[in-house]
Structure formats: structure tokens, C-alpha cells
C-alpha positions in Angstrom: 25.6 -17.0 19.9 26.9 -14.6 22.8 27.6 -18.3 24.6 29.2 -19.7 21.8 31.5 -16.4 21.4 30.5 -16.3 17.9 29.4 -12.6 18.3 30.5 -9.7 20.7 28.6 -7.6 23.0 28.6 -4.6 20.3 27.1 -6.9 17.5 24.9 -8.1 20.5 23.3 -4.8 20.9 23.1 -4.2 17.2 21.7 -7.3 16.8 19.1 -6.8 19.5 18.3 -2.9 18.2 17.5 -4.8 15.1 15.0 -6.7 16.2 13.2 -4.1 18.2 13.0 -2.3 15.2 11.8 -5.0 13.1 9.1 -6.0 16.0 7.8 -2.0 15.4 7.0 -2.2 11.8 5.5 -5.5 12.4 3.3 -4.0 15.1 3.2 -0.7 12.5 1.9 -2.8 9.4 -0.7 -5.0 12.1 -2.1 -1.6 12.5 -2.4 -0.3 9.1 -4.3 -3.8 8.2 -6.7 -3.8 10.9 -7.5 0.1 10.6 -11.5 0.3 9.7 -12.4 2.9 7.0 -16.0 3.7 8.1 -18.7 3.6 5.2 -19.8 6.9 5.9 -16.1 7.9 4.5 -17.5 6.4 1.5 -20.5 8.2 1.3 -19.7 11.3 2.3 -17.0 11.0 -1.0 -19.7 10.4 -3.3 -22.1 12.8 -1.8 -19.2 15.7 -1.8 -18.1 14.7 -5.5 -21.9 15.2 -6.4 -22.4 18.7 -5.2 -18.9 19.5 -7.2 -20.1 18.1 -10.5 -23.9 20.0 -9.8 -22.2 23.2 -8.7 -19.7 23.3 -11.5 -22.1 22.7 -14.3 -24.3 25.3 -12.6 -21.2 27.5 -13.2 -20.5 26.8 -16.7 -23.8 27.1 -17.8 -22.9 30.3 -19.8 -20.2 28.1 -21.9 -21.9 26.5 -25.2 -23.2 22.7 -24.5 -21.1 20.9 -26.9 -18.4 22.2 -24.4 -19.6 22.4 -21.3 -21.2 18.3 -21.2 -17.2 16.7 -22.5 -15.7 18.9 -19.3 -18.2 17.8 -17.0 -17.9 14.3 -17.9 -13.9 14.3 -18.1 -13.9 16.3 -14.6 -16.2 14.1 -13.1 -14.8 10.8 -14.2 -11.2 12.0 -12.9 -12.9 12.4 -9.6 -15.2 9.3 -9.4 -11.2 7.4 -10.8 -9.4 9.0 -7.9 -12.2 7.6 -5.4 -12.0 4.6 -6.7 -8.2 4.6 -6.3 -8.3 5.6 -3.2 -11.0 2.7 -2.3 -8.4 0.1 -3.2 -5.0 1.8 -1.8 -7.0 2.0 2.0 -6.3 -1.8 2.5 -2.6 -2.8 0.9 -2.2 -6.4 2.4 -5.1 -8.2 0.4 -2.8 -10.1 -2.6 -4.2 -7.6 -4.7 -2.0 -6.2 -8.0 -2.5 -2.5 -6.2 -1.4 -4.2 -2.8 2.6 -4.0 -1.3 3.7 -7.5 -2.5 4.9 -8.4 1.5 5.3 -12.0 0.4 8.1 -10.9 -1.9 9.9 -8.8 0.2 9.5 -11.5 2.9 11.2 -13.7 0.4 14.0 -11.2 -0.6 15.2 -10.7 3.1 14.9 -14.5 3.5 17.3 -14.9 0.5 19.7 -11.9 1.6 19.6 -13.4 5.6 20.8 -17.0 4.1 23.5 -15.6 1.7 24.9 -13.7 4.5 24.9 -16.6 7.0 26.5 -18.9 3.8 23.8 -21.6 4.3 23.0 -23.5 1.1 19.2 -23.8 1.0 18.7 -20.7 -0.2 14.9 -20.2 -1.9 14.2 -18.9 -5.3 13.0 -15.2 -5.6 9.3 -15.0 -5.9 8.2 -15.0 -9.5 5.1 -13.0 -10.4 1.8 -14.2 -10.7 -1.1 -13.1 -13.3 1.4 -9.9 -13.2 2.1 -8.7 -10.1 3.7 -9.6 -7.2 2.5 -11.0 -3.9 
């Protein structure tokens, strides 16, 4: 384009700054999908949410039963949901309804990058699939 004189040296080093930058979140999201979340991590939860649940019906042994058993199970079931949360947020490029939908956003700068450049060929937006995006 520089050749051609479509675009000057300022839009030149824009242009260039963009694609560094878009090259480092590329590299930035590579990273984030091939990070390894040991088991142990895993275990160590479950072991850790364990000793909570023992130790704090230990603690609330002087409240009455009917009382004490509905906490324990409502504070322990919050716990055991937030680990499992957290189990499916470690990974968020699988195609998964909890995952970033990339494929999407992929699309939508597609789409923007062709209405800007006036081509005609421009693809539909991604349309959801078993509700969610990917």
C-alpha cells in the first residue's frame, strides 16, 4: 500500500503498531489456553473445602440441629458451586456456553474490517447455537 501511495508513512506506523499489538494478544490468549492447572490444585480445593465444612459444624455445634444441618448444607454447597465454577472458567477457549465466544468476535472484526475497506462480501454475524455463542 505504502508502494501504491494509498497510505502515508503516519498511517504506516499506525498500521504497523496495530499489528504488533494484535500479534501480543494472540501470543497472550496462546498462553492462557496452553496454561496447565495441576490436579493437585484440584485436590487441595476439595481437601481445604472439607476441613471448612468439619470445622464449622464443629463450631456450631451449640446451635439447635434443625439449624445448624440447613447452614452447613447451604454453606457447603456455595463452596463445592464456586469450585465447580472455577473448574470451568480455568480453560475459556473450549466452545463451551461459559467459554469467551472468540469465533464471534473473530467474526465481528471480520465484518467491521470489510465495511471499513467498502468490500461487498461482507459475512453474516454469528448466530447463536444451543444458546450461546462460539
Amino acid at each position: 500500500m505504502k508502494e501504491k501511495k494509498s497510505i502515508d508513512i503516519f498511517s504506516q506506523v499506525k498500521l504497523n503498531n496495530t499489528l504488533v499489538n494484535f500479534s501480543n494478544y494472540m501470543g497472550m490468549a496462546e498462553r492462557i489456553k496452553s496454561t496447565v492447572f495441576p490436579i493437585t490444585y484440584h485436590i487441595f480445593l476439595h481437601f481445604f473445602i472439607y476441613i471448612f465444612i468439619v470445622t464449622l459444624s464443629i463450631a456450631l455445634r451449640d446451635i439447635e440441629s434443625y439449624f445448624e444441618i440447613p447452614l452447613l448444607l447451604v454453606i457447603s454447597t456455595t463452596f463445592f458451586l464456586l469450585e465447580k465454577s472455577a473448574t470451568h472458567l480455568q480453560d475459556p477457549f473450549r466452545n463451551r456456553p461459559t467459554d469467551t465466544p472468540v469465533t464471534s468476535i473473530a467474526r465481528t472484526i471480520e465484518i467491521n474490517i470489510k465495511d471499513l475497506l467498502k468490500e461487498k462480501d461482507i459475512p453474516k454475524q454469528h448466530q447463536p447455537e444451543k444458546f450461546y455463542l462460539s
